[in-house]
C-alpha positions in Angstrom: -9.5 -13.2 3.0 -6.0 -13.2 4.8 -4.1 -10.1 3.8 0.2 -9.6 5.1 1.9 -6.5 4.3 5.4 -6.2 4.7 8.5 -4.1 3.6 8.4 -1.3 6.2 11.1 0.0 8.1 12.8 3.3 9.0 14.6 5.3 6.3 15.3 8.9 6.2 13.9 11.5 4.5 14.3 11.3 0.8 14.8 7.3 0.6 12.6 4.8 -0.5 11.0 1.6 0.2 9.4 -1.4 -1.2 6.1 -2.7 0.3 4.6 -5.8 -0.8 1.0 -7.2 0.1 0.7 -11.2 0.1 -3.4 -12.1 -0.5 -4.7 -15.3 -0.2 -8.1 -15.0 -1.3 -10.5 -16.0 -4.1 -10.8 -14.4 -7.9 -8.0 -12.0 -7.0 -6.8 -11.3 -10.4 -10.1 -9.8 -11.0 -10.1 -7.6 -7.7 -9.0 -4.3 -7.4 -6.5 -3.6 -4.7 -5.5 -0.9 -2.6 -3.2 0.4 -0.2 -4.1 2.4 2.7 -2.3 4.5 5.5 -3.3 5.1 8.6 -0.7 8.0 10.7 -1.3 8.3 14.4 -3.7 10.4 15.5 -5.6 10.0 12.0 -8.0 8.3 9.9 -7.3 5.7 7.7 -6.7 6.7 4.6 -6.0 5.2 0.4 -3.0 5.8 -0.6 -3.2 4.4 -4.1 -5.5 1.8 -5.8 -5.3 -0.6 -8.9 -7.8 -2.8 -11.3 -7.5 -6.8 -11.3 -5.6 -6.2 -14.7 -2.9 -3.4 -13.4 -4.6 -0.2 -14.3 -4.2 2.2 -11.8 -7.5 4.0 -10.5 -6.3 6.1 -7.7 -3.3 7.9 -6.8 -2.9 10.1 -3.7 -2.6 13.5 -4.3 0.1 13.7 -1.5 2.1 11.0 -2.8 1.5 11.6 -7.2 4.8 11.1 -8.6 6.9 9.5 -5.6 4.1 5.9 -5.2 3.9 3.2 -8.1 1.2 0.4 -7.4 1.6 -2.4 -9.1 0.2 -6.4 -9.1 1.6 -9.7 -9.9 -1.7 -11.9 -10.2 0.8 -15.2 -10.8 1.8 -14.5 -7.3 -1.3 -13.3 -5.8 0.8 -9.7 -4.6 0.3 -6.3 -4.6 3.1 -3.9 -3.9 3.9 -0.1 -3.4 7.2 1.6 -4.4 7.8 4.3 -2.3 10.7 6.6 -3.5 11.6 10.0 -2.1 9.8 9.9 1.0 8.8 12.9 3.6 8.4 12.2 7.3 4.5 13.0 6.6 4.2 9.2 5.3 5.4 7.8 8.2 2.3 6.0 9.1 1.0 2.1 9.2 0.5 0.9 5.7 -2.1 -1.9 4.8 -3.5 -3.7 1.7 -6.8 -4.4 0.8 -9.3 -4.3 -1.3 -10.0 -1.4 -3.7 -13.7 -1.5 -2.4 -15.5 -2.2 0.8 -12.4 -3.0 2.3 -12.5 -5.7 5.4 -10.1 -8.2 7.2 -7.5 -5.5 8.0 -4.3 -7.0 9.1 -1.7 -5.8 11.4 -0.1 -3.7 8.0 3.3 -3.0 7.7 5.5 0.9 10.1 6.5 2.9 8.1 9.0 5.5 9.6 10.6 8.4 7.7 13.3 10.6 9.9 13.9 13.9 9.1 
């Protein structure tokens, strides 16, 4: 499993960004996917998680209404629209897998000035 998020950056407060996850692994149109933040200082956490056919199963209650998750299997990707962001979400985002996540990669900064 070999899992490279990208799409991060610095934006201010308010503006929005795009974050896409590239999988190479096996049967991924039939695994769910996540995405998971991870702020200094703190746990890990899921941000927002979707089925192998595009259903979404989990939405952060800090980030309902301003996220959208969403999956292209024909390109094996998973990304994570970010609009109005808040400095709170500046934080290191990854992708994985919706359960018993593994193989963490180096994830993608995300930096939101105030």
């Amino acid at each position: 499993v070999q899992l490279q998020a990208s799409g991060g950056g610095l934006v201010q407060a308010g503006g929005s960004l795009r974050l896409s996850c590239s999988a190479s692994m096996r049967n991924f149109k039939i695994i769910a996917m996540g995405w998971y933040r991870q702020a200094p200082g703190n746990q890990r956490e899921l941000v927002a998680g979707i089925t192998g056919t595009g259903d979404i199963i989990y939405v952060h209650g800090a980030v309902k209404g301003r996220f959208i998750i969403s999956r292209d299997n024909a390109k094996n990707t998973v990304d994570l629209q970010m609009n109005d962001l808040k400095p709170e979400d500046t934080a290191v985002y990854y992708c994985n897998m919706y359960v018993q996540p593994r193989n963490w990669g180096q994830g993608t900064q995300v930096t939101v000035s105030s």
